[in-house]
C-alpha positions as CSV (number, residue, x, y, z in Angstrom):
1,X,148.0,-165.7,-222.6
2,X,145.5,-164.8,-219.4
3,X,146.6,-161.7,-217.6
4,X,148.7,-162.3,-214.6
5,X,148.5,-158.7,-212.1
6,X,149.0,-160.6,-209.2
7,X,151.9,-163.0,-208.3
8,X,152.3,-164.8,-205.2
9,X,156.0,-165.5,-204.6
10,X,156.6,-168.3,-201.4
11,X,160.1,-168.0,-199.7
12,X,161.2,-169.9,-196.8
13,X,164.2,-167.0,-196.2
14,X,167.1,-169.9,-197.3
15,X,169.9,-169.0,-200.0
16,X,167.6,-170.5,-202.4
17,X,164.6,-167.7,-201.8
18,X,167.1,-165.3,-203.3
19,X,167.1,-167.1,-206.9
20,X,163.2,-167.5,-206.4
21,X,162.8,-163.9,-205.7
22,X,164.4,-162.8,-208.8
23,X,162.0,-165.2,-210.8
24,X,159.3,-163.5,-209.5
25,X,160.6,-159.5,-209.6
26,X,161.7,-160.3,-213.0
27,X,157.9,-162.0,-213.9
28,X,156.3,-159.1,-211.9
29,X,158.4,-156.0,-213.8
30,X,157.6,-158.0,-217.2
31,X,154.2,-158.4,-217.1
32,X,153.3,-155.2,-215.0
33,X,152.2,-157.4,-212.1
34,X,152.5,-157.1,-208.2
35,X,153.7,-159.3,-205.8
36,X,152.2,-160.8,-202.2
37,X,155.3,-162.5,-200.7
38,X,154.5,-165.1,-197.9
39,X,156.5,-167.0,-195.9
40,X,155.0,-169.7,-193.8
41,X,156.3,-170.5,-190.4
42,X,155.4,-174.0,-189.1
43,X,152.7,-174.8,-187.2
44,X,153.8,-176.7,-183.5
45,X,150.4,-177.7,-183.0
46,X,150.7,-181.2,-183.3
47,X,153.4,-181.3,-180.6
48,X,151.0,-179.5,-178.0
49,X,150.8,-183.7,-176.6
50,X,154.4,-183.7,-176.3
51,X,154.5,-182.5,-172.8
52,X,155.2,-179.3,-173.6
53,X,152.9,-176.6,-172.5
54,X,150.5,-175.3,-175.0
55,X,151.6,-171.4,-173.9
56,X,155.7,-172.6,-174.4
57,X,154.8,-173.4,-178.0
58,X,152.3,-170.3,-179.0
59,X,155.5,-168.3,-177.6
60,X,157.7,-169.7,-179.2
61,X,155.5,-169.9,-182.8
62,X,155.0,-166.3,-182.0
63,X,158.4,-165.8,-181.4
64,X,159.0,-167.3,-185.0
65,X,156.3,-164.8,-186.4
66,X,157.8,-161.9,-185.2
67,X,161.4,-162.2,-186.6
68,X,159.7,-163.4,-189.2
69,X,157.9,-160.3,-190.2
70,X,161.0,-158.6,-189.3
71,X,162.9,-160.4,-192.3
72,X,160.2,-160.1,-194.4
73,X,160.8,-156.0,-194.4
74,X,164.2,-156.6,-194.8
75,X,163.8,-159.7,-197.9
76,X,161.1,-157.2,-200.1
77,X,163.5,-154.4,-199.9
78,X,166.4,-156.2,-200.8
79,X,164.7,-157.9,-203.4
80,X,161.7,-156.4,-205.2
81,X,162.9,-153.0,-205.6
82,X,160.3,-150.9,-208.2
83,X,157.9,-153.8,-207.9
84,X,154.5,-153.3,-206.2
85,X,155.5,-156.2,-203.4
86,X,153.5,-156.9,-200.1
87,X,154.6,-159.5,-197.3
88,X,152.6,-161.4,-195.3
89,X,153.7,-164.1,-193.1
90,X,151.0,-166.9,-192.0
91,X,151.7,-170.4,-189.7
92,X,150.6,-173.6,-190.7
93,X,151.5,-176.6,-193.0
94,X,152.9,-174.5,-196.1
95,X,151.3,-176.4,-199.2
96,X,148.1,-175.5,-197.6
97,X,148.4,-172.1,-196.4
98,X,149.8,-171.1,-199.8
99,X,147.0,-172.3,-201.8
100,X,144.8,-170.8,-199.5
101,X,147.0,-167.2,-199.4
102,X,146.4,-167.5,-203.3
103,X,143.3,-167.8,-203.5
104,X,142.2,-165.6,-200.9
105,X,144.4,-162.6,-202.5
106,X,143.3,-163.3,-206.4
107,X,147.1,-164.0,-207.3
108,X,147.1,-165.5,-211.1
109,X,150.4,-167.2,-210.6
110,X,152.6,-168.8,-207.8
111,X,156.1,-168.7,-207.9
112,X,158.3,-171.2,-205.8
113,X,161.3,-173.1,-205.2
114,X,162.1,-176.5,-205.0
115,X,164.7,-178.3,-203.0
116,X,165.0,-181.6,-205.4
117,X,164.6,-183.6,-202.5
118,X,165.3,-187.1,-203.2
119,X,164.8,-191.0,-201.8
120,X,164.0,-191.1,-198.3
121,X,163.9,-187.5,-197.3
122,X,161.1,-187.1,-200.2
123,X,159.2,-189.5,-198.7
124,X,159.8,-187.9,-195.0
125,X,159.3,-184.6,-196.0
126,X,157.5,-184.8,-198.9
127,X,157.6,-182.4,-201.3
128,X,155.4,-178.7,-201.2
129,X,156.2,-177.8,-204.6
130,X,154.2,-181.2,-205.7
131,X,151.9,-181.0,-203.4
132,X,150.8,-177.4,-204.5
133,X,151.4,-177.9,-208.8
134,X,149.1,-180.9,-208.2
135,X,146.5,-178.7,-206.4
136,X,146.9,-175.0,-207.5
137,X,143.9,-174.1,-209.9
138,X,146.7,-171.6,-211.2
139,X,150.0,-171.4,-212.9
140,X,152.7,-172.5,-210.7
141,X,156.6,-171.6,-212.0
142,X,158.8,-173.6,-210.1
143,X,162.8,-172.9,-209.6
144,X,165.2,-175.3,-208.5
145,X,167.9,-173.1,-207.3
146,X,171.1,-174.9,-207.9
């Protein structure tokens, strides 16, 4: 088995992170391995036509940021106690920016949840979890929390 020291472990800060955070503390204590945490608010951008001012929607994304960060403190305490854990919180569409977070921090594995969308609301909202085992060039352990 290839080593795994670094785990990337995507929340969104729902009931369901909980359950994904224990996956990835539990991973991390077995194999020795530390943790980058990120959480990914949503990028507004495409709603900057929407005649909304541009500076009313970088407030409020930075607005989003900010208590975002501020949960983030609050989620690796809670959660990956004794583990080597980092947060980082990044905006954007969230397939993307975690793929790119993994890669640019040399993480080995990428722990997330799933929501087990279904139907019509798959095909709205798609599905991140697919989106990132179809593109990761890593391990991905997925958790449906339910």
């Amino acid at each position: 088995m290839p080593d795994i020291k670094k785990i990337l472990c995507a929340v969104d800060f729902s009931d369901s992170s909980r359950i994904v955070a224990e996956y990835a503390a539990s991973l991390a204590g077995k194999l020795g391995a530390e943790v980058v945490v990120l959480y990914v608010a949503p990028s507004l951008t495409q709603y900057v036509g929407f005649h909304v001012p541009p500076s009313s929607i970088e407030s409020f994304v930075g607005g989003i940021v900010d208590g975002a960060e501020q949960t983030m403190e609050k989620f690796i305490a809670e959660h990956f106690q004794g583990i080597s854990a980092a947060g980082k919180v990044t905006t954007g569409y969230a397939a993307e920016e975690i793929l790119t977070v993994a890669q640019d921090n040399g993480v080995d594995m990428i722990v997330m949840g799933t929501h087990g969308r279904k139907g019509i609301d798959r095909i709205l909202f798609g599905s991140v979890a697919e989106k990132v085992v179809k593109s990761a060039p890593i391990p991905v352990f997925t958790v449906r929390p339910e």
